[in-house]
Each structure stands twice: as structure tokens, then as C-alpha cells.
C-alpha positions as CSV (number, residue, x, y, z in Angstrom):
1,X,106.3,115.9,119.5
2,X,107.5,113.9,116.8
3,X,105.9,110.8,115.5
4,X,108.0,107.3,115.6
5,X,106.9,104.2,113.5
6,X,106.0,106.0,110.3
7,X,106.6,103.7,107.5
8,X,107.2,104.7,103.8
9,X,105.2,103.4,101.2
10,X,108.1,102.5,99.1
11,X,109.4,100.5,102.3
12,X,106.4,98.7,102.9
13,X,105.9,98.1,98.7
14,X,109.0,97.1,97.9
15,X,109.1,94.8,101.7
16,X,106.2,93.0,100.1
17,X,107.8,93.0,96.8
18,X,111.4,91.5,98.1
19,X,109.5,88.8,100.6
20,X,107.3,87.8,97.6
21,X,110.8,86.5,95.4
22,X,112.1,85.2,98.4
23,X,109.2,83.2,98.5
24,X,109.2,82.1,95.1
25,X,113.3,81.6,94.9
26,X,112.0,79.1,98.7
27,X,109.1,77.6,96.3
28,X,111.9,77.0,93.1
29,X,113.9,75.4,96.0
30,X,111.4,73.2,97.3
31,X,109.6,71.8,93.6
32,X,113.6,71.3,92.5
33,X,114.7,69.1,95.0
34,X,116.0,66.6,93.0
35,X,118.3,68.8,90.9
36,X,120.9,70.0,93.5
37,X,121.8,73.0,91.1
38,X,118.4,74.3,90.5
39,X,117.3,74.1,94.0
40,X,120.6,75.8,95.1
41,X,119.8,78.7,93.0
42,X,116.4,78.7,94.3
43,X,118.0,78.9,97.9
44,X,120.2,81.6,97.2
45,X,117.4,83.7,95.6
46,X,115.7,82.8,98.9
47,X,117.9,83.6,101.0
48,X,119.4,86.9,98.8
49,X,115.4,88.1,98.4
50,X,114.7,87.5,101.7
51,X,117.3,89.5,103.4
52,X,116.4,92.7,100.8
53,X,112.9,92.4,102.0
54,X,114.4,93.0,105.6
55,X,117.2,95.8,104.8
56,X,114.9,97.8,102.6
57,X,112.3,98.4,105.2
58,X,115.2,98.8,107.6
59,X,117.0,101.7,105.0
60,X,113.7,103.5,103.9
61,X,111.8,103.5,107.5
């Protein structure tokens, strides 16, 4: 029988890794928030980070 919902450790390590930028591109965003620039790049990094953190657990699974 074969096994489903084995994980790799580089999915689950680089997941973390990807969701922790996100967070910190969400954080730049949030402490910026009178500077439209900065806390658009801080979105974007948010929003770019954020969506690696899903696909690479999605690619290496």
C-alpha cells in the first residue's frame, strides 16, 4: 500500500522559511504606513513570499 501525506523536509523548511518573509514583508507593510512606497514594497514582498510558501510545499510534497 503506498503511504499518502508524506511531506519533505525541504517542503516543510523552506514553507516555514517563505511564510516567515511574508510575514516580515506584512510587518514592513504595517510599521510603513505612512510612506505609500515602502509599505507597497512591503505588500508585494507579502504577498510574493506568501504565495512561495504555498507553491513550494505544493511542488516538493
Amino acid at each position: 500500500m503506498a503511504e499518502t501525506g508524506l511531506q519533505s523536509d525541504k517542503a516543510l523548511g523552506l514553507g516555514l522559511l517563505f511564510g516567515a518573509l511574508g510575514i516580515a514583508g506584512a510587518v514592513v507593510m504595517y510599521v510603513a504606513a505612512a510612506q505609500q512606497l515602502l509599505a507597497g514594497w512591503g505588500f508585494a514582498l507579502a504577498i510574493v513570499f506568501g504565495s512561495l510558501a504555498v507553491g513550494v510545499i505544493h511542488v516538493f510534497s
